[in-house]
Structure formats: structure tokens, C-alpha cells
C-alpha positions as CSV (number, residue, x, y, z in Angstrom):
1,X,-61.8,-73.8,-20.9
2,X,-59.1,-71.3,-21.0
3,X,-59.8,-68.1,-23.3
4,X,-57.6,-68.8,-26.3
5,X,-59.4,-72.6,-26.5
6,X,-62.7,-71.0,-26.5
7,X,-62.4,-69.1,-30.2
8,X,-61.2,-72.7,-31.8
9,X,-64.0,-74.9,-30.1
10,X,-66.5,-72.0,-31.7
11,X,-64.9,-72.0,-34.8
12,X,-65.2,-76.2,-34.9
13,X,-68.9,-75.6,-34.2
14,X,-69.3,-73.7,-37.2
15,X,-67.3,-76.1,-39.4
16,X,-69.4,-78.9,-38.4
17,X,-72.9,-77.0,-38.9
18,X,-71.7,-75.6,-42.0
19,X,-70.8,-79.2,-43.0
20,X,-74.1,-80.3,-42.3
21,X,-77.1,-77.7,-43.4
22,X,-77.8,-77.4,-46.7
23,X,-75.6,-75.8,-49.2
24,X,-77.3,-72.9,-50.9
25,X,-74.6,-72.2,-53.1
26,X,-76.7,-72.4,-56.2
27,X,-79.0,-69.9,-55.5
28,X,-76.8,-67.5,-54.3
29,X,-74.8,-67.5,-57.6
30,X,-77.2,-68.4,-60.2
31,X,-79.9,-65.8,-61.4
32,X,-81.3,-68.0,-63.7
33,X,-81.6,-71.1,-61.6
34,X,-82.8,-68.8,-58.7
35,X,-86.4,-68.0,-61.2
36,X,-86.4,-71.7,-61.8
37,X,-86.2,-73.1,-58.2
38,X,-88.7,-70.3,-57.2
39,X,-91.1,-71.3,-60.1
40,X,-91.2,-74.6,-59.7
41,X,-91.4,-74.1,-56.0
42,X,-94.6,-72.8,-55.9
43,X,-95.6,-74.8,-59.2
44,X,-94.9,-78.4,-57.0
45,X,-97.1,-76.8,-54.1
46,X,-100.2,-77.1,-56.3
47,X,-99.5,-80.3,-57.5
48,X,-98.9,-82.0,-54.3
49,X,-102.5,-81.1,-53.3
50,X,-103.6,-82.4,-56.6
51,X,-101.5,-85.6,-56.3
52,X,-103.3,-86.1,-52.9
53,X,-107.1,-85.2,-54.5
54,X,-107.1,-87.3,-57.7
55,X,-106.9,-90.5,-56.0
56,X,-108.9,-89.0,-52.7
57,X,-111.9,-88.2,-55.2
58,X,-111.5,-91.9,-57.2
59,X,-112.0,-93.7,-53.9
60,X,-114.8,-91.5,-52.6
61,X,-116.8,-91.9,-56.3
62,X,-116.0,-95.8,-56.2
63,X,-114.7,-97.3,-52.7
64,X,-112.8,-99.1,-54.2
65,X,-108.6,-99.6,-53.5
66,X,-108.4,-101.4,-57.1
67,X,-109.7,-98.6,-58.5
68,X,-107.3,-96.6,-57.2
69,X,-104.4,-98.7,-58.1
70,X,-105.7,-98.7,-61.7
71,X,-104.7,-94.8,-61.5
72,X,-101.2,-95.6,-61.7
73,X,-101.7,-98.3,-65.0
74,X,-103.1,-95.2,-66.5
75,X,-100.8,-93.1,-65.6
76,X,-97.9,-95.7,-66.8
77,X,-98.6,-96.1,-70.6
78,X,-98.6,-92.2,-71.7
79,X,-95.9,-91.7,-69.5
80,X,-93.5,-94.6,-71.0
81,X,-94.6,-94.0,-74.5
82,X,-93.8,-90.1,-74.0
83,X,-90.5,-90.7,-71.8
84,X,-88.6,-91.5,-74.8
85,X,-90.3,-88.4,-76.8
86,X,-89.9,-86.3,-74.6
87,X,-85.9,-87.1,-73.7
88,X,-85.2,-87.1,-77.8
89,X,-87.1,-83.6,-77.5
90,X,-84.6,-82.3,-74.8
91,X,-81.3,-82.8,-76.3
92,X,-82.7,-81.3,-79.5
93,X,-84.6,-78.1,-78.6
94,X,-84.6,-75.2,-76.6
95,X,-84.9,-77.2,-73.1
96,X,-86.1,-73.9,-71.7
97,X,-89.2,-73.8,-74.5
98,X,-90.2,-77.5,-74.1
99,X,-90.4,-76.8,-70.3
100,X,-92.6,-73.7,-70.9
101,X,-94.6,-75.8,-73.6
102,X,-95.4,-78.9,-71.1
103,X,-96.5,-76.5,-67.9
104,X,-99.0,-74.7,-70.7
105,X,-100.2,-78.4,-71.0
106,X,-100.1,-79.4,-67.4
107,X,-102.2,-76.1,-66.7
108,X,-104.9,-76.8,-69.4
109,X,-105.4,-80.2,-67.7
110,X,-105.7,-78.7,-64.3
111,X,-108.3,-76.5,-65.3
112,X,-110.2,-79.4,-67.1
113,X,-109.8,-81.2,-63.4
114,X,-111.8,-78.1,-62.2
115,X,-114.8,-78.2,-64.5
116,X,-115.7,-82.1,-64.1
117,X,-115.9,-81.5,-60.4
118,X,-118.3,-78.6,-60.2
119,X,-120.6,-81.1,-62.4
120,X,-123.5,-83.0,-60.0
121,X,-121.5,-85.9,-60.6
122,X,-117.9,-85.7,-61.8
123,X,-117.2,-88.2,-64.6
124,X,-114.6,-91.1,-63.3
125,X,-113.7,-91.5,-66.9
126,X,-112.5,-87.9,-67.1
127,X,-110.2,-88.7,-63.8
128,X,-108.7,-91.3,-65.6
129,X,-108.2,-89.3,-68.6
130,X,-106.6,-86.4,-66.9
131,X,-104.3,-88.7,-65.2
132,X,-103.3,-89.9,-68.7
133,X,-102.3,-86.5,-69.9
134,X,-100.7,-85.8,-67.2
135,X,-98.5,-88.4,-66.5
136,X,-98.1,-88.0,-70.3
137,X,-96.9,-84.0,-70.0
138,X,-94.5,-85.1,-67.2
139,X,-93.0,-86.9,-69.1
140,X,-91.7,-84.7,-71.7
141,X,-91.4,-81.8,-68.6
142,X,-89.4,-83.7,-66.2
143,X,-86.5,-85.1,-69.0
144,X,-86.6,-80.9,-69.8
145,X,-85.8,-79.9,-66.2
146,X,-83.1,-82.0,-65.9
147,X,-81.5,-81.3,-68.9
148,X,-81.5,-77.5,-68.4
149,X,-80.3,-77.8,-64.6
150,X,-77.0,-78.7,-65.2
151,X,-76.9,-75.9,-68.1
152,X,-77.6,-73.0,-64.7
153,X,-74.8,-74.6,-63.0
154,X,-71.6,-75.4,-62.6
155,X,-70.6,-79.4,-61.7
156,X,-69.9,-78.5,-58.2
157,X,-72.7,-77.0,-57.1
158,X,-74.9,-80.5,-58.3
159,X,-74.9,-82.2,-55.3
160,X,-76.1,-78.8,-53.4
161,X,-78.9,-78.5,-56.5
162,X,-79.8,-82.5,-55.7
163,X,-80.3,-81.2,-52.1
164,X,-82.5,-78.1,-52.8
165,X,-84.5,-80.1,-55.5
166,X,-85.4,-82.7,-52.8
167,X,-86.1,-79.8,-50.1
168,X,-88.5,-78.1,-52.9
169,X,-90.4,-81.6,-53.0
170,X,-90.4,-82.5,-49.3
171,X,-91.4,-78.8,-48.2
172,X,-94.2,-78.6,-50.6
173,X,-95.1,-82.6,-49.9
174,X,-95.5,-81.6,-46.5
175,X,-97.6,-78.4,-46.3
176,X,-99.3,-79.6,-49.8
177,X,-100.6,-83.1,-49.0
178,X,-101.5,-81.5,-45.5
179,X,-104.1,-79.4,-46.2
180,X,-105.4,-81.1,-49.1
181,X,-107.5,-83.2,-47.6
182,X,-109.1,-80.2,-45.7
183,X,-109.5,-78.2,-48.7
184,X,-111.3,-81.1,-50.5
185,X,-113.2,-81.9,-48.0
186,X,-114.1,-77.8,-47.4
187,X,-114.6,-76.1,-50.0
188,X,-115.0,-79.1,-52.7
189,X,-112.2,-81.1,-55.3
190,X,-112.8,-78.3,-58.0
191,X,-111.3,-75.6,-55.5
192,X,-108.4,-77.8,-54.8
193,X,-107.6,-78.3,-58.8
194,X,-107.9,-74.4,-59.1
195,X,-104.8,-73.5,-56.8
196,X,-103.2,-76.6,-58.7
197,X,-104.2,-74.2,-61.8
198,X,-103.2,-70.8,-60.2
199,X,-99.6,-72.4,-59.1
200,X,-99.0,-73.1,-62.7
201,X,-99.3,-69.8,-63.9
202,X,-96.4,-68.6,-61.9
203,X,-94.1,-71.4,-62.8
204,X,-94.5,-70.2,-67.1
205,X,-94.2,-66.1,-65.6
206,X,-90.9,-67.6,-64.0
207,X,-89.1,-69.6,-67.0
208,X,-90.4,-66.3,-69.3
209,X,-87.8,-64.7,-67.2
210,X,-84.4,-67.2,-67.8
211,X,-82.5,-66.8,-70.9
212,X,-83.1,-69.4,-73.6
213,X,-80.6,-72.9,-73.1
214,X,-80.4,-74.3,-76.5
215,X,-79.3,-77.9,-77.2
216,X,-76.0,-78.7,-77.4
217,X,-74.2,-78.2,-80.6
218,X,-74.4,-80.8,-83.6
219,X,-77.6,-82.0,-81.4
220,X,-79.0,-85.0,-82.7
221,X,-82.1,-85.1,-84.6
222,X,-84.9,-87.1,-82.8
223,X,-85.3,-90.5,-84.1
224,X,-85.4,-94.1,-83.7
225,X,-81.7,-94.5,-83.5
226,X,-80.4,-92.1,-81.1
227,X,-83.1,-92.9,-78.5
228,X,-81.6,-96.2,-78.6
229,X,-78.2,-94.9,-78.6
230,X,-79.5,-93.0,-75.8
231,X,-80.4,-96.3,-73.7
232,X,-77.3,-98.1,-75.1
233,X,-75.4,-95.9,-73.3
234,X,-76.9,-96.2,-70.0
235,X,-76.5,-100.4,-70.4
236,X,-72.8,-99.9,-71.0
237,X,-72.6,-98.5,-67.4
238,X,-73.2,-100.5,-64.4
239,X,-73.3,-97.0,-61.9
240,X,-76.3,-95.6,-64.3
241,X,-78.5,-99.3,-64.3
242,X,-78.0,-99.6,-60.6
243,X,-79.2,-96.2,-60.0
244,X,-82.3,-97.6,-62.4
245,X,-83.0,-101.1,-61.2
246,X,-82.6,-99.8,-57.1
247,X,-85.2,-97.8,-57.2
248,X,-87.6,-99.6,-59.4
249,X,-87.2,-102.4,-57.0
250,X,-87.9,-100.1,-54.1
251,X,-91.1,-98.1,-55.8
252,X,-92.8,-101.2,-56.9
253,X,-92.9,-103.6,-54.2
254,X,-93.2,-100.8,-51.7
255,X,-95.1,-98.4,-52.6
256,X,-98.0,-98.1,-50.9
257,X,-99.9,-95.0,-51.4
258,X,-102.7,-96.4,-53.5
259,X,-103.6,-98.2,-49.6
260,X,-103.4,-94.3,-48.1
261,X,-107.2,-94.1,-48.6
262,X,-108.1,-97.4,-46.9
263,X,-105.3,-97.2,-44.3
264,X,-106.6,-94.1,-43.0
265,X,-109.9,-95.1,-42.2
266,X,-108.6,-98.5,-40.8
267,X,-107.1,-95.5,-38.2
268,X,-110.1,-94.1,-37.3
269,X,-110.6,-91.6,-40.1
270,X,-107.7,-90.3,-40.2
271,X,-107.1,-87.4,-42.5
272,X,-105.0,-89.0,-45.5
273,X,-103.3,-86.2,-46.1
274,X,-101.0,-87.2,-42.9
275,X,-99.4,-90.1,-44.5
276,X,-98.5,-88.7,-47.5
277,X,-97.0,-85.8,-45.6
278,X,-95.0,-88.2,-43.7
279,X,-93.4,-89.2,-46.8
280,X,-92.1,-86.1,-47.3
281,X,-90.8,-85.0,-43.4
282,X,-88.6,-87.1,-43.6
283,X,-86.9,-85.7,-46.6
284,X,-87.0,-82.1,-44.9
285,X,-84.6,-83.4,-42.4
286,X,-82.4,-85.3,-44.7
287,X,-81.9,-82.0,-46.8
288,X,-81.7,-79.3,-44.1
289,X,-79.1,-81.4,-42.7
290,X,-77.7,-82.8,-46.0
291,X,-74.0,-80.9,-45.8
292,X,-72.3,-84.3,-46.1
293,X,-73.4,-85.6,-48.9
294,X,-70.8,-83.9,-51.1
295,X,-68.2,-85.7,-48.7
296,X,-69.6,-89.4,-50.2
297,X,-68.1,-90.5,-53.2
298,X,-68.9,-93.9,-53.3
299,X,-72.6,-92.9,-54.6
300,X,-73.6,-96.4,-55.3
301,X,-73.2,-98.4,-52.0
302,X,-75.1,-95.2,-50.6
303,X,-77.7,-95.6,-53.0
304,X,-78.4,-99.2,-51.7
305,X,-77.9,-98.7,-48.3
306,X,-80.9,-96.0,-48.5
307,X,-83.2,-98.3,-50.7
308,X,-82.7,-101.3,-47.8
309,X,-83.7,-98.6,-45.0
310,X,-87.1,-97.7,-47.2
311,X,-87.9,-101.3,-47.4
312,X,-87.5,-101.9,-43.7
313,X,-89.4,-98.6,-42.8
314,X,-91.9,-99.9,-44.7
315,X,-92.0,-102.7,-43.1
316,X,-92.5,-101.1,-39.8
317,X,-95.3,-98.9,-41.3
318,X,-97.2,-102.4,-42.1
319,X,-96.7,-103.8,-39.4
320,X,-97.6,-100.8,-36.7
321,X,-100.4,-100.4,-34.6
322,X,-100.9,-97.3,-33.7
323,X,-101.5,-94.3,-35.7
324,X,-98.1,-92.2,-34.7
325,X,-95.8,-95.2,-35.0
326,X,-97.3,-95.7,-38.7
327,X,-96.4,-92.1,-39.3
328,X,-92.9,-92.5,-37.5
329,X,-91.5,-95.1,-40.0
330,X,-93.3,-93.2,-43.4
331,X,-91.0,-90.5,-42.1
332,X,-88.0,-92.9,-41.9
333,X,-89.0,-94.2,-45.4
334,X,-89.2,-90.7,-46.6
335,X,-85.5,-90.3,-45.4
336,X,-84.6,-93.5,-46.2
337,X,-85.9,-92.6,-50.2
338,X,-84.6,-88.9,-50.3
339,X,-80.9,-90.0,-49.6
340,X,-80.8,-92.3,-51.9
341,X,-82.5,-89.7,-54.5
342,X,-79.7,-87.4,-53.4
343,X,-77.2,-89.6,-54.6
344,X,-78.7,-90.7,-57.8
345,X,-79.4,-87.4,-59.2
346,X,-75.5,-86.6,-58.4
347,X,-74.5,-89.7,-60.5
348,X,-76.7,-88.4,-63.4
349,X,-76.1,-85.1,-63.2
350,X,-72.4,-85.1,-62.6
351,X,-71.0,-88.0,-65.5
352,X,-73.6,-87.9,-68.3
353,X,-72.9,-85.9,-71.2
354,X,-74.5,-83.1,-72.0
355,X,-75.4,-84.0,-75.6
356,X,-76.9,-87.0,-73.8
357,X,-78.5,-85.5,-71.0
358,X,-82.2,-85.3,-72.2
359,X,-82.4,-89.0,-73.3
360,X,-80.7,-90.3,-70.1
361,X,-83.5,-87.7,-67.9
362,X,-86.4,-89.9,-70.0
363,X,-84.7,-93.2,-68.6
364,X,-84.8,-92.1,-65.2
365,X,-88.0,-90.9,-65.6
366,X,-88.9,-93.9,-66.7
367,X,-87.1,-95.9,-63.7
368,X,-88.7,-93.7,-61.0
369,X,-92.1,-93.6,-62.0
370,X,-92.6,-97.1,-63.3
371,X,-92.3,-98.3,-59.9
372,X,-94.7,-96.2,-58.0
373,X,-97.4,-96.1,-61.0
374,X,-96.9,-100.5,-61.3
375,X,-96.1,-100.6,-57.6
376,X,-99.7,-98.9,-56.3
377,X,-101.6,-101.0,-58.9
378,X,-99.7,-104.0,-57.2
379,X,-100.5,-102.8,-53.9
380,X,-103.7,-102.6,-54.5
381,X,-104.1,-106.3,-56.3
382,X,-102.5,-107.5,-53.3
383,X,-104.5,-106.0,-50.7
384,X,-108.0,-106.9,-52.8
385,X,-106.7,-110.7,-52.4
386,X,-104.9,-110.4,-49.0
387,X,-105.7,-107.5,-46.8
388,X,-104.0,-104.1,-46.5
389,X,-101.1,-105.2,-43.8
390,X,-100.1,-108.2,-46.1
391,X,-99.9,-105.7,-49.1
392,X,-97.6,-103.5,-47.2
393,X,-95.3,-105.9,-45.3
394,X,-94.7,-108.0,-48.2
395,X,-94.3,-105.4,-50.3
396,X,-91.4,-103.8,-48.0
397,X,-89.9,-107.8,-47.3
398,X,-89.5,-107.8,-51.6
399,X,-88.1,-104.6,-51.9
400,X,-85.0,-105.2,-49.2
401,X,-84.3,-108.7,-50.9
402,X,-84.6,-107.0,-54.1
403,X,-81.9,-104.4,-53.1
404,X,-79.2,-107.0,-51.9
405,X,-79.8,-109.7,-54.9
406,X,-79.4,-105.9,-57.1
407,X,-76.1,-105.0,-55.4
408,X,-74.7,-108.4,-56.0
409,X,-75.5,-108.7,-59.2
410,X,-74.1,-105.2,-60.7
411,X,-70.4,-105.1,-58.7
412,X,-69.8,-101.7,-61.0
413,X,-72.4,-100.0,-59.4
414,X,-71.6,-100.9,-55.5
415,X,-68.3,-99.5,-56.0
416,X,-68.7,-97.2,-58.1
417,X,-66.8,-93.4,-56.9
418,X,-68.4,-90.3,-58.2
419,X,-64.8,-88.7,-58.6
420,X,-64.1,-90.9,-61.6
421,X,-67.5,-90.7,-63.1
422,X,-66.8,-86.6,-63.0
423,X,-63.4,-87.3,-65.1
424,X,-64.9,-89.8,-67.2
425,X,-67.6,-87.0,-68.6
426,X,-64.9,-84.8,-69.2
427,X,-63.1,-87.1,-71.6
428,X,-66.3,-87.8,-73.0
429,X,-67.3,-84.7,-74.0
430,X,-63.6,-84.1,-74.8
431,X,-63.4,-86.6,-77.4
432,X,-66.9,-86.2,-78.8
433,X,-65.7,-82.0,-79.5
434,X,-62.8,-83.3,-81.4
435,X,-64.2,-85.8,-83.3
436,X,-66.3,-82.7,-84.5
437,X,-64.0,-80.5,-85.0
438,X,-62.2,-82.7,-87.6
439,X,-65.9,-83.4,-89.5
């Protein structure tokens, strides 16, 4: 290597690892969606543990995997009925006050979580209940995040903020699910619930911080008709239902954390908290090394791609014999689901209009939790009847043949480019200015 070639092959290096680490863009140049990241940061830390306990402490009370499962049909009916609520909400309010409203909510809940497990005998009913509520508060708060993100930043920085969302999750998924099964099993469920409780109030100290994001101008009053004019919109275009119907497909057929229980004592005991920490280390690695993603514009065939992988990981996790290869191919699912989640929130981010924003966050809502709140009550129906391996493997077999008959079936969506969807918001928005300037 002579001395002048030495400078250029350095400089390459850096090109290339810039290309691939994470961009952190967004947080460099964004005060306001530097509080919100950091809030919600630690605000998902506590909820991961309590995501983990809830269903830990149903299946201790009852031993059973149906019960379980039955979590996630309670879960499903606030959360549908509320979706559409709490979308309507978003594009007509303050987004920043209806967050701060839903994790005051969220909170209250936690601390009711606390008090039925330092009874002599925790009410089952009550986890149910609480479950309801707050499947039910998500859904008004998750429509409200979205629909203030893309207010912080600017349309270039969303695949970055897709990125950094997904590391939040898969950092605090990690390090969250980890431990909670230690702390339950330590120092009791009610303990657990409280830093769930704790985490909250730092989330509400950080949004009291941002400035206030109003709704858009000439919002539209929340009604009947423009929450259908919401969904009307998203069944005119074939790159929004794909990004819907993929990922339902996936989450229902396989998703199998209502098994997570059962599975880990089929491995000797094994602390639960492992597999759904798997799920997520797989995500860390697809973010921290998620530099090409902006370099992908044809969002859609990516999208698929990813949703095939998690049906064949889980596949692999079904079928495996031994506790690390199980754990190997959850992280590949993990992976498999986060770049495909890295690609979907682009689409919505990047081409829906603002005005439309909140109703369009309640439909995706509504496509990425019906799955895993149906899918784990299917999981667990099928492994009452059929045994946990059957449940899985089948589950993963559906979802794959799900994917392909989806990308066949919506051509739009396969080859769909993000650069036109970009343009196509700006004329959008465009058109629906000047049609109010001449009112």
C-alpha cells in the first residue's frame, strides 16, 4: 500500500460505516424531539417489564396457556373501539396534550397493577381489567405519537427517526424483559408494576418540556364521517394496505408469545424473560447497523421480504431443540420484524398528509396490534388442541404463505418507490391549501 492510497482506503472505511450505523441526525438537531425520545425511552423501559409480568402473573394464578391467550382478546376490543377515537382525537387537538393526557391514564393503571398484587391473592379479574384499559389508553397514545413526530422533524430525517424509534424499543425490550422475570420472581409483581409506575412519571416531566403541536389548520371535527374518510383514504392506496395486511398476516399466525410461559419450562425452566429479549436483539442489530435503509426506495418489496424471513425464523424457533438455537432464530425473527417495521413507518411517515396523519396512526395501530392480541389467543387455541410445537410451526408455515399470496395480490404495493410517495404528499397537501385558500 503506497502512502498516498492509504488516506483514500481510510476515507472508504469511514463512508461505508457511516453508511451503515445509525443516523442520529434527529437528535442532534431537534430539541423537542430530543425530550420526546428521552421520555419515552425510559417510559418504554417500564413497560417492557410490565408487558413481560402481566401475562407471567396470569399463568402462575391459573397454569393455564388459554388463559393467557385470552389476555390478548381483552386487550383487542378497547383497543379497536378506541383506535378510531383516538386517531379522530389527533388530527384535531393538541397532539402534544392528548399524549400527556393518555400517559396520566397509563400511570393511574400501573399503580392500580401495584395494589391488586400486594393483596394475599391478586384478583385475575383486575388483570384482565387493567389489560383492557391499557390496551384501551394505547390506543389513543400511540395514534398521538405518531402524529406529533413528523411535526419535530423534517421529511428527511424519518427514516433515521424510524431507526431510533425501533432502537428505543429493542434496547429497552432487551434489558426490560430481561430482568423482569428476576424482579417478579424477587421482590414480588407489585414491585415490578411500581418501576412501570415511576418510568411514567418521567415520560409526562418530559413532554411538559416541548412546545405545544396543534392540529393542522381547518382540522376536521371528530366524527363519523371523517374517520371513514380517514380509512377511505388508506383503501385508495395499495403501498398503505400492504404495509397493513403484511404485518397482520405476520403477527397473527406467528406470534407466539402467549406459548413464552409454557415454552420455557418445556426448556428446563428457563427464565421467560430470555425469549422475549430475543425478540428484541435482533432489532438492536438491525438499527445500530441500519445506515442503508434510507438508500431503499422500493419500501414495499422490503417490507415483504422481511415478513417472509419472520415466518421462517419462526419456523426455526418451533422446530429447535435446544434452548440457544430457539433463542438464535427469535433473534432472526426480531430482525426479520424490525426491518420491515423500519420500512413501514417510512411509508407512513413520509406520504400521508398531515391533516391525515392522526386517523391513518389509529389504522396502523390497529393493523399492528390486531395480530399479536388475535395471534397469541390463536396460539394459544392451537397449542390447547395440538401441542406447543404444532402452534408455532404452523403458525410461522401460515404466515410465509400469507406474505407471498399478499404480494401477489396488491401489485401497487410490491413496487411501490418511496420517492414518488414523498412527491405525491406534497401535491396533496398542495392542493388541499389552495382549495382553502379560495373557501
Amino acid at each position: 500500500m503506497t502512502a498516498s492510497s492509504y488516506p483514500q482506503k481510510t476515507n472508504r472505511l469511514r463512508r461505508i460505516f457511516s453508511a451503515m450505523t445509525i443516523d442520529a441526525t434527529p437528535l442532534k438537531e431537534s430539541r423537542d424531539y430530543r425530550l420526546l425520545y428521552a421520555g419515552q425511552f425510559v417510559s418504554a423501559f417500564g413497560s417492557a417489564i410490565s408487558y413481560v409480568v402481566l401475562p407471567w402473573q396470569v399463568y402462575r394464578l391459573t397454569k393455564s396457556t388459554f388463559a393467557v391467550g385470552m389476555l390478548g382478546v381483552a386487550e383487542f376490543v378497547p383497543m379497536f373501539v378506541m383506535a378510531f377515537v383516538g386517531g379522530a382525537l389527533a388530527d384535531y387537538i393538541d397532539r402534544r396534550r392528548l399524549v400527556l393526557l393518555s400517559e396520566s391514564g397509563l400511570a393511574l393503571c400501573s399503580v392500580t397493577l401495584v395494589a391488586n398484587s400486594l393483596l394475599a391473592q391478586p384478583r385475575i379479574w383486575v388483570l384482565f381489567v387493567i389489560a383492557a384499559l391499557f390496551a384501551a389508553l394505547n390506543a389513543v397514545h400511540r395514534p398521538a405519537i405518531e402524529a406529533l413526530t413528523p411535526r419535530l422533524v423534517p421529511p428527511e430525517q424519518i427514516p433515521a427517526v424510524s431507526a431510533l424509534n425501533a432502537l428505543r424499543y429493542s434496547f429497552n425490550f432487551i434489558i426490560g424483559p430481561g430482568i423482569a422475570g428476576l424482579i417478579a420472581s424477587a421482590f414480588g409483581a407489585a414491585f415490578a408494576y411500581a418501576i412501570d409506575a415511576a418510568t411514567y412519571a418521567v415520560a409526562v416531566s418530559a413532554l411538559l418540556l416541548i412546545r405545544s403541536v396543534p392540529a393542522p389548520d381547518e382540522a376536521d371535527r371528530p366524527s363519523l364521517r371523517t374517520i371513514i374518510e380517514g380509512w377511505k383514504y388508506a383503501r385508495r392506496r395499495q403501498e398503505l394496505l400492504g404495509t397493513y395486511l403484511i404485518d397482520l398476516n405476520a403477527m397473527f399466525f406467528g406470534m407466539p408469545m402467549a406459548l413464552f410461559p409454557a415454552i420455557a419450562e418445556s426448556f428446563g425452566g428457563a427464565s421467560v424473560g430470555l425469549f422475549y429479549s430475543m425478540l428484541a436483539v435482533g432489532p438492536l442489530i438491525a438499527t445500530l447497523t441500519s445506515g442503508w435503509i434510507g438508500r431503499v426506495n422500493k419500501h414495499g418489496l422490503a417490507v415483504t421480504i422481511a415478513a417472509a424471513m419472520w415466518g421462517l425464523a419462526i419456523v426455526g424457533f418451533g422446530l429447535a431443540k435446544s434452548l440457544w438455537l430457539a433463542l438464535f432464530f427469535l433473534a432472526l425473527a426480531g430482525a426479520a420484524d424490525c426491518v420491515s417495521g423500519l420500512f413501514r413507518m417510512t411509508i407512513w411517515n413520509q406520504t400521508i398528509p398531515d391533516h391525515l396523519r392522526g386517523r391513518l396512526a389509529s389504522i396502523e395501530l390497529i393493523s399492528y396490534t390486531t395480530g399479536p392480541y388475535l395471534g397469541n389467543a390463536e396460539a394459544g387455541l392451537v397449542a390447547s388442541l395440538f401441542g406447543l410445537r404444532a402452534s408455532v410451526v404452523s403458525g410461522g408455515v401460515m404466515c410465509v404463505i400469507g406474505a407471498v399470496a399478499l404480494a401477489l395480490f396488491l401489485p401497487g404495493f410490491i413496487h411501490y418507490d418511496g420517492r414518488e410517495g414523498v412527491k405525491r404528499k406534497e401535491a396533496e397537501e398542495a392542493e388541499r391549501a389552495a382549495a382553502q385558500n379560495k373557501s
